[in-house]
C-alpha positions in Angstrom: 1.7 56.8 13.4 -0.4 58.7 11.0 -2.2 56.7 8.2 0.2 56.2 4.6 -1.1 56.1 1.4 -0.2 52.2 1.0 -2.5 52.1 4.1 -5.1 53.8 2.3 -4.9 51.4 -0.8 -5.4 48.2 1.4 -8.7 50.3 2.8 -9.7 50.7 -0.4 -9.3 47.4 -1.6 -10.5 45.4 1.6 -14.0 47.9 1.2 -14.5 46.4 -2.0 -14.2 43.1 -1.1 -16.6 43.3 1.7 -19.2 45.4 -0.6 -19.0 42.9 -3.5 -18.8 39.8 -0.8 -22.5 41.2 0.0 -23.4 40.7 -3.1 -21.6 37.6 -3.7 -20.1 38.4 -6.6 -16.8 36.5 -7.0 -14.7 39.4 -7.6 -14.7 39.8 -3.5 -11.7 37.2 -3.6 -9.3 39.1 -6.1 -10.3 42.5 -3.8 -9.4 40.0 -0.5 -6.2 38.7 -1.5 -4.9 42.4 -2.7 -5.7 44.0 0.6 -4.3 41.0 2.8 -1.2 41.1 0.6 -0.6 44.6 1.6 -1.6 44.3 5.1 1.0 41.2 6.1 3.3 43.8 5.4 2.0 46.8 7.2 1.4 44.4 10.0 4.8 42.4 9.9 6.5 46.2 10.5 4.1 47.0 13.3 5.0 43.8 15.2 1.2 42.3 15.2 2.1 39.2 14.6 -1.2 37.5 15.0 -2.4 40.1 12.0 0.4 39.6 9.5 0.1 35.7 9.9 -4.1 36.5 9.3 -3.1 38.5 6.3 -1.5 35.4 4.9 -4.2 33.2 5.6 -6.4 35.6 3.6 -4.8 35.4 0.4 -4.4 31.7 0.6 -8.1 31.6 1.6 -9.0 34.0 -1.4 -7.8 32.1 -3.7 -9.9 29.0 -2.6 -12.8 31.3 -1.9 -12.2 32.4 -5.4 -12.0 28.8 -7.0 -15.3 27.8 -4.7 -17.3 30.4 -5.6 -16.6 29.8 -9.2 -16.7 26.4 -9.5 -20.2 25.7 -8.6 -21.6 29.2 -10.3 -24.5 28.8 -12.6 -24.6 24.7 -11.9 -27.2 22.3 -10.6 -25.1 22.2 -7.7 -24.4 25.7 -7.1 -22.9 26.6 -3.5 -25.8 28.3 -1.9 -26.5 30.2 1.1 -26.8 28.1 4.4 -26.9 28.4 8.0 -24.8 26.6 11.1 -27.1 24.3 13.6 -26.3 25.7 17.5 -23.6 22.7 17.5 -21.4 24.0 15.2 -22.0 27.5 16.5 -20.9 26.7 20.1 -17.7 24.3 18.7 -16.3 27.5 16.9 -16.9 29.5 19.9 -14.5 27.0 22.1 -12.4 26.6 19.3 -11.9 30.3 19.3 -11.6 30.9 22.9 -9.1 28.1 23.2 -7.0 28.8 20.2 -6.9 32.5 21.7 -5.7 31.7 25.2 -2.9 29.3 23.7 -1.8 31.8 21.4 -1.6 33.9 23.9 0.6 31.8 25.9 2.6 30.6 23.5 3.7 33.7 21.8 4.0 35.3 25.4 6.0 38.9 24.6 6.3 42.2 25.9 3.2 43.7 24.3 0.2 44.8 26.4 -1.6 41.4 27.5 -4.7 43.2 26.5 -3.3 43.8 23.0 -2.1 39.8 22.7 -5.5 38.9 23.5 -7.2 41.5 21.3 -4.5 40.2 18.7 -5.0 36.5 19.0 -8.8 36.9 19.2 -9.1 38.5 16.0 -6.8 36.1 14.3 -9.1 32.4 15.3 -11.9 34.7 15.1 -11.8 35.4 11.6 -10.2 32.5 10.6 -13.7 30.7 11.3 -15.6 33.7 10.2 -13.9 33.7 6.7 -14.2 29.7 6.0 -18.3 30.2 6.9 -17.6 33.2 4.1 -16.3 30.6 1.5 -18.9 27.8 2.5 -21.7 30.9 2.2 -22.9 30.4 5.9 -24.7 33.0 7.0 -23.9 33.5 10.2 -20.8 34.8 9.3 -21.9 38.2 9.0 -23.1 37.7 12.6 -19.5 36.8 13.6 -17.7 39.3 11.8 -19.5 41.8 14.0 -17.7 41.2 17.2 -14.4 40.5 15.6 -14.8 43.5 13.7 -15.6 45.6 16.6 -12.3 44.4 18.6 -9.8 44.9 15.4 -11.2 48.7 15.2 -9.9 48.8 18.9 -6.7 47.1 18.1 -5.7 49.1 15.1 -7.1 52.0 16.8 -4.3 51.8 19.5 -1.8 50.6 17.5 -2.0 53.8 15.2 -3.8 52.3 12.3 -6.6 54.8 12.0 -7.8 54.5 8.7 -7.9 50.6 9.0 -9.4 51.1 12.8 -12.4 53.5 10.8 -13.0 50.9 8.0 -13.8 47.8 10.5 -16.5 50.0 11.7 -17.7 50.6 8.7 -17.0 46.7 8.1 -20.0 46.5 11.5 -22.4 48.3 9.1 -22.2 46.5 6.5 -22.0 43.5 8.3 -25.8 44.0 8.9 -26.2 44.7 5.6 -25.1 41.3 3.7 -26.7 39.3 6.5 -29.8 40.8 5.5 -29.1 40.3 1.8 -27.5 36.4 2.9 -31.1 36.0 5.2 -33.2 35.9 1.9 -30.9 33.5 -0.3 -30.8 31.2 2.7 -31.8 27.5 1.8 -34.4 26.4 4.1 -34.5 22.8 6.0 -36.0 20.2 3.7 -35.9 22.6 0.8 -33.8 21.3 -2.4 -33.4 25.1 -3.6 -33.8 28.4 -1.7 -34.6 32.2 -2.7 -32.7 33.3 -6.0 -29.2 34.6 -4.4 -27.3 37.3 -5.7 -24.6 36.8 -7.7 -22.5 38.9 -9.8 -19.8 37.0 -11.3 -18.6 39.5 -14.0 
């Protein structure tokens, strides 16, 4: 299944969300909800399940994102960037590895195990990875590296190239806004970290 030109819209659209999310500019969300909106449906006719339902939780999430972001911009109180202790890190790992094996078992089907758990792993994965995006934890960057790395496989086999190409591009710049994230971050027993970034034209 070659790449389609709707294909190559969502691409387009889910680039700009990840360049402007670097950034921080709140215009991420609008780019977010777009490209998920298009992709439930790609996914939905491709049988990925997992992905369409993802897609879904995207737009809902962009929205919030969107309405986070916005809220607290230019106030006293404005959300800034923050990091996980090892706690929380190692809860969303179980929580991940968990959700994924249930998933797996209860949506048991005739697909390639491999591609149910590729599937499923994705789906928890960024599901945590993009609520650290709309609290503006850092470590999300660090996250979306290894989901991102195993959806380029996943839509890679399943004949999404274009999409499979821009999650590793996503890896780059992943490394990219958590090195722009790193020097907003709000350091222990500090009431206000470096300047951050923001763009909210």
């Amino acid at each position: 299944m070659g790449s389609s030109l709707v294909e190559w819209v969502a691409v387009a659209l889910a680039l700009s969300y990840v360049l402007l999310a670097t950034r921080q500019s709140l215009w991420c969300w609008p780019a977010a909800g777009a490209s998920g909106a298009i992709y439930l449906l790609l996914f939905a006719r491709a049988g990925l399940t997992m992905q369409a339902a993802l897609q879904g939780f995207y737009v809902a999430m962009s929205v919030y994102g969107w309405i986070s972001w916005r809220a607290s911009h230019g106030q006293p109180g404005e959300l800034s960037v923050s990091a996980w202790p090892l706690g929380r890190h190692l809860a969303a790992a179980a929580f991940v590895i968990v959700a994924t094996v249930a998933n797996v078992y209860l949506l048991a089907g005739d697909e390639n195990p491999l591609v149910r758990y590729a599937d499923s792993f994705v789906a928890w994965g960024s599901v945590i990875a993009t609520w650290m995006m709309t609290r503006k934890v850092v470590e999300n960057w660090l996250y979306w590296m290894v989901f991102d790395l195993v959806a380029a496989a996943l839509y890679f086999s399943q004949g999404f190239h274009a999409t499979a190409g821009l999650f590793l591009v996503y890896i780059v710049l992943a490394v990219r806004g958590y090195l722009q994230w790193r020097k907003c971050l709000v350091k222990p027993g500090r009431g206000v970290g470096v300047e951050p970034v923001t763009d909210a034209r």
